[in-house]
N, CA and C atoms as a LAMMPS dump frame, in Angstrom:
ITEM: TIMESTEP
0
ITEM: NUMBER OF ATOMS
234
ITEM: BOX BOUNDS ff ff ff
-5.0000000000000000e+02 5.0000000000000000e+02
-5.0000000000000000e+02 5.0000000000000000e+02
-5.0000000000000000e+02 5.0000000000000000e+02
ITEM: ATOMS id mol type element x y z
1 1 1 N 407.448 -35.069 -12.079
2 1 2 C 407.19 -36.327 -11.413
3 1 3 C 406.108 -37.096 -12.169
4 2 1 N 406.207 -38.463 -12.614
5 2 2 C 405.74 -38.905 -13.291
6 2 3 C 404.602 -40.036 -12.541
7 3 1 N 403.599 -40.164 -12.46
8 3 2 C 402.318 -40.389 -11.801
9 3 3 C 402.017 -42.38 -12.061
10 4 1 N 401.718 -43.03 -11.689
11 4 2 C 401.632 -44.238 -11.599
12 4 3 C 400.639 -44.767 -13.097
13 5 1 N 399.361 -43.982 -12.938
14 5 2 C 398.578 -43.819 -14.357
15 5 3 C 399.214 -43.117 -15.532
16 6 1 N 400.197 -42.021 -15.637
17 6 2 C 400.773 -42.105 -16.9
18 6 3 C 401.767 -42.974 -17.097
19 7 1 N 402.439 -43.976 -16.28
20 7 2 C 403.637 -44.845 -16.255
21 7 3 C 402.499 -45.939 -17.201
22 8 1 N 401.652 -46.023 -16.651
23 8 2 C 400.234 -47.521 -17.2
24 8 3 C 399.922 -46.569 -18.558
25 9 1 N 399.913 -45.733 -18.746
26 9 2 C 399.358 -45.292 -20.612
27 9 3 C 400.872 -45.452 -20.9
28 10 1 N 402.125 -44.976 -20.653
29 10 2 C 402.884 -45.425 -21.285
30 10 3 C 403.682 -46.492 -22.127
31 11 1 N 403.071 -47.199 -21.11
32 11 2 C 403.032 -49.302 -21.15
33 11 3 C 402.424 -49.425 -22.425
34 12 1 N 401.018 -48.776 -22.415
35 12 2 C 400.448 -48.781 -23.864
36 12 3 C 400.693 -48.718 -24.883
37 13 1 N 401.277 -47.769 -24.897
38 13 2 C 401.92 -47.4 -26.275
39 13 3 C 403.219 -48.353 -27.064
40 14 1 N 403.459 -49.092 -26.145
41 14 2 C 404.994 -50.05 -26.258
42 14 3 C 404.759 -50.895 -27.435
43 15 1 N 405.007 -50.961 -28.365
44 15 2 C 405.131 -52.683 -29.039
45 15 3 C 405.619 -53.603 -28.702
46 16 1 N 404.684 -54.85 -28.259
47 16 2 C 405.009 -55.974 -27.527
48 16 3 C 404.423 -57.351 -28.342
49 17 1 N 404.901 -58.21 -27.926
50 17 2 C 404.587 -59.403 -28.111
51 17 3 C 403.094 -59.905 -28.095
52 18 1 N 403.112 -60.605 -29.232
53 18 2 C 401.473 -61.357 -29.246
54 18 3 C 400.688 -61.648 -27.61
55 19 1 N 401.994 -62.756 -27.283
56 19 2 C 401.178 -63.38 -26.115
57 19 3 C 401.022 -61.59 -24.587
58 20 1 N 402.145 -60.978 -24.877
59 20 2 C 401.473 -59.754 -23.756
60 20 3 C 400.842 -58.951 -23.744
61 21 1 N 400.528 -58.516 -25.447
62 21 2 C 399.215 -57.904 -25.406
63 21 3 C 397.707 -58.582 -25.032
64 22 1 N 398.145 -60.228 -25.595
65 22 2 C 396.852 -61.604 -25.27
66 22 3 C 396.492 -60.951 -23.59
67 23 1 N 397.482 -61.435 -22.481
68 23 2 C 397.614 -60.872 -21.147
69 23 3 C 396.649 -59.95 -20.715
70 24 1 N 397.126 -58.902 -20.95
71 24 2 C 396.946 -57.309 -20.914
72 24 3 C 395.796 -56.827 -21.312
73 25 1 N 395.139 -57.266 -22.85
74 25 2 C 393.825 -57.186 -22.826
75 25 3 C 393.366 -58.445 -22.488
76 26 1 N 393.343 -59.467 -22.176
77 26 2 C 392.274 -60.465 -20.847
78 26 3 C 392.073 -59.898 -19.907
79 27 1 N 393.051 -59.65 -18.927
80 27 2 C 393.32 -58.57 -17.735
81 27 3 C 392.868 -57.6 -17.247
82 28 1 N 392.392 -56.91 -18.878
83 28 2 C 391.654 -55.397 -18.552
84 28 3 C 390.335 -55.299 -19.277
85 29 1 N 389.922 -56.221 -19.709
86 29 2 C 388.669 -56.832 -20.467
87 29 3 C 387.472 -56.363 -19.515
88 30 1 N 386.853 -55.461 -19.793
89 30 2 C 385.547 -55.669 -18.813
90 30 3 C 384.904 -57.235 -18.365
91 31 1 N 383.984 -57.504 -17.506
92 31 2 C 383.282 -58.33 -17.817
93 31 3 C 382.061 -58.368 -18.43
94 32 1 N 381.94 -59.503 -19.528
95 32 2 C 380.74 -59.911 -20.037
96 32 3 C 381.194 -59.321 -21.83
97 33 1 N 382.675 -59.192 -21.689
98 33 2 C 383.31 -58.51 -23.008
99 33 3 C 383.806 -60.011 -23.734
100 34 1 N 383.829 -60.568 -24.651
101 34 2 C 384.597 -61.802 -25.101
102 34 3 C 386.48 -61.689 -24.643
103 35 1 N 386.47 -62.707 -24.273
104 35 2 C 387.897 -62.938 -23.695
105 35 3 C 388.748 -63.401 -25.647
106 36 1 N 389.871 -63.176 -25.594
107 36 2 C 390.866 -63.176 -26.527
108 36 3 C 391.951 -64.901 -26.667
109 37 1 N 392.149 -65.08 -27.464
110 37 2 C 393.166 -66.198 -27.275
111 37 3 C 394.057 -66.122 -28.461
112 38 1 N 395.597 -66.861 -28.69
113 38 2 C 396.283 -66.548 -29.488
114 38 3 C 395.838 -66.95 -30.288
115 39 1 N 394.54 -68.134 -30.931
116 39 2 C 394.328 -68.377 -32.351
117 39 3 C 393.457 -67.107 -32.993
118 40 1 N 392.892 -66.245 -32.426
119 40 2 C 391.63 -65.338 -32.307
120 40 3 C 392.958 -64.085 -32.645
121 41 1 N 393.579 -63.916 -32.117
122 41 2 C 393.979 -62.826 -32.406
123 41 3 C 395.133 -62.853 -33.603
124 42 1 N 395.153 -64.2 -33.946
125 42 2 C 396.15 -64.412 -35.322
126 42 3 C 395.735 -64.449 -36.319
127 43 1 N 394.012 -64.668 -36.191
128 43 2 C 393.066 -64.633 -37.128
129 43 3 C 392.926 -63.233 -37.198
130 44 1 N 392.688 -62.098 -36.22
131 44 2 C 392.74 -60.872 -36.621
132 44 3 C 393.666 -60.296 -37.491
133 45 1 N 394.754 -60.899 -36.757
134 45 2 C 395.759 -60.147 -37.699
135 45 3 C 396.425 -60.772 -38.934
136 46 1 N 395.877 -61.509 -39.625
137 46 2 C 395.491 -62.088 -41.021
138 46 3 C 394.271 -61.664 -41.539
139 47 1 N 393.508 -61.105 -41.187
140 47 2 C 392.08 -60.465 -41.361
141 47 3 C 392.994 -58.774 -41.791
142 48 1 N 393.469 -58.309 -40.813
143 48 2 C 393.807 -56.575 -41.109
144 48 3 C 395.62 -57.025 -40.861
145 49 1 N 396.248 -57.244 -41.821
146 49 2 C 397.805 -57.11 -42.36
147 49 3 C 398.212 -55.63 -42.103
148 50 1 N 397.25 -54.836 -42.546
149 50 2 C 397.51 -53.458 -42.711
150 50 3 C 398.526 -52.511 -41.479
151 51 1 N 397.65 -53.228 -40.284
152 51 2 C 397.76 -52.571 -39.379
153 51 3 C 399.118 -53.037 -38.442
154 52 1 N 399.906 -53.66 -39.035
155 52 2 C 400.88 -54.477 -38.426
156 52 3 C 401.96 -53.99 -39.044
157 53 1 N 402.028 -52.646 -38.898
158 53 2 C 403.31 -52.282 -39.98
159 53 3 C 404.541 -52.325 -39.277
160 54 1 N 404.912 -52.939 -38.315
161 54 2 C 405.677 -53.322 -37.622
162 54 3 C 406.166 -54.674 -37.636
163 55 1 N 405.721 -55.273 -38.463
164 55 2 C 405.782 -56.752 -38.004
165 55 3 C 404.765 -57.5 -37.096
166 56 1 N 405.766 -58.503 -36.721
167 56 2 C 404.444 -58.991 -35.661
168 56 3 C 404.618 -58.581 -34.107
169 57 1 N 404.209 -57.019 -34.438
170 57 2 C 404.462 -56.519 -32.527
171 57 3 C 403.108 -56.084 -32.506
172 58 1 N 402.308 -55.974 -31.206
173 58 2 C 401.391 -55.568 -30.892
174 58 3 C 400.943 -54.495 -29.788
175 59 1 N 400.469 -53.746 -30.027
176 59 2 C 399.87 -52.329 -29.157
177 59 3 C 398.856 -52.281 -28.795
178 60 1 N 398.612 -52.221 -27.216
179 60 2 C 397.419 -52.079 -27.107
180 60 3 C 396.867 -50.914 -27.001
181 61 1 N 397.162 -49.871 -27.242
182 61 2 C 397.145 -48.275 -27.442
183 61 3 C 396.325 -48.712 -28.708
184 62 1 N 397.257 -49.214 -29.72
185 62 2 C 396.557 -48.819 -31.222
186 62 3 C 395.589 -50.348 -31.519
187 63 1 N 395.794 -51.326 -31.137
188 63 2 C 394.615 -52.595 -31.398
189 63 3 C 393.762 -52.989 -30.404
190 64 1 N 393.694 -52.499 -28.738
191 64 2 C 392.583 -53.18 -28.214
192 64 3 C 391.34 -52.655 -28.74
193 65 1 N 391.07 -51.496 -29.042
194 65 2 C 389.852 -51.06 -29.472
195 65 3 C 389.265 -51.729 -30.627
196 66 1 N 390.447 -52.103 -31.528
197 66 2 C 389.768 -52.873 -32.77
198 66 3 C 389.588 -54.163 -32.65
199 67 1 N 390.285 -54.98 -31.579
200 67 2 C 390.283 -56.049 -31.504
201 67 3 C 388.459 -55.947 -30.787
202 68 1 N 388.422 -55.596 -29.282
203 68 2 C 387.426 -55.394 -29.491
204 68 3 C 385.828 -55.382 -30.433
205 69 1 N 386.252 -54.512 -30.644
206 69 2 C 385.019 -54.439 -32.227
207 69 3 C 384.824 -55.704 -32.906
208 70 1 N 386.076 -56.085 -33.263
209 70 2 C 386.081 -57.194 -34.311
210 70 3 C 385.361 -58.245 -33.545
211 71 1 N 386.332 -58.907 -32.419
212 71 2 C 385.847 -60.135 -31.436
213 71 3 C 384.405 -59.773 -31.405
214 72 1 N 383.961 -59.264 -31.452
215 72 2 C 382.112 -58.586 -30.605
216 72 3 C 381.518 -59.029 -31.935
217 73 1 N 381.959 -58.793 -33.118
218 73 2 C 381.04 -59.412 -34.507
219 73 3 C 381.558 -60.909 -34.674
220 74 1 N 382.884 -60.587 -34.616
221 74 2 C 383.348 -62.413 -35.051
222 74 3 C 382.41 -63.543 -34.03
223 75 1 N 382.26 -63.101 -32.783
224 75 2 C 381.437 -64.125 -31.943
225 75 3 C 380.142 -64.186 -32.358
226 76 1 N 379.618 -62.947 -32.838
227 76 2 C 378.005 -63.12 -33.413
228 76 3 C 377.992 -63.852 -34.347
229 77 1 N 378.58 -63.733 -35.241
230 77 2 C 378.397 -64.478 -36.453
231 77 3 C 378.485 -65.804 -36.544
232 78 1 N 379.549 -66.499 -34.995
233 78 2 C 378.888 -67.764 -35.224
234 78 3 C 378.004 -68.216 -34.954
């Protein structure tokens, strides 16, 4: 029997679309964390190509953490 919280990590792992990962991490963003938008995260992913070996699908399993990170310096620096 499969539990409501592993159904939600499973979601994670999915490759999805720009704008539902945008969603998904706004959604689950702590507060006082920088919020995300599609120019911000197109700039990420022209920043790290690498990590997109899929094309243009997005995971939030494998990029909120980096997005994260990144957004948290990219805002300092301006």
């Amino acid at each position: 029997m499969r539990t409501a919280r592993k159904d939600e990590i499973d979601l994670t792992q999915v490759q999805t679309s720009l704008e539902v990962f945008l969603e998904s991490y706004n959604k689950n963003i702590p507060a006082g964390f920088p919020r995300a938008s599609v120019a911000i995260l197109k700039k990420f992913q022209s920043i790290y190509p690498m990590l997109f070996k899929h094309g243009n699908t997005w995971s939030v399993a494998l990029y909120r953490k980096k997005v994260i990170d990144w957004l948290s310096s990219y805002r300092n620096a301006d």
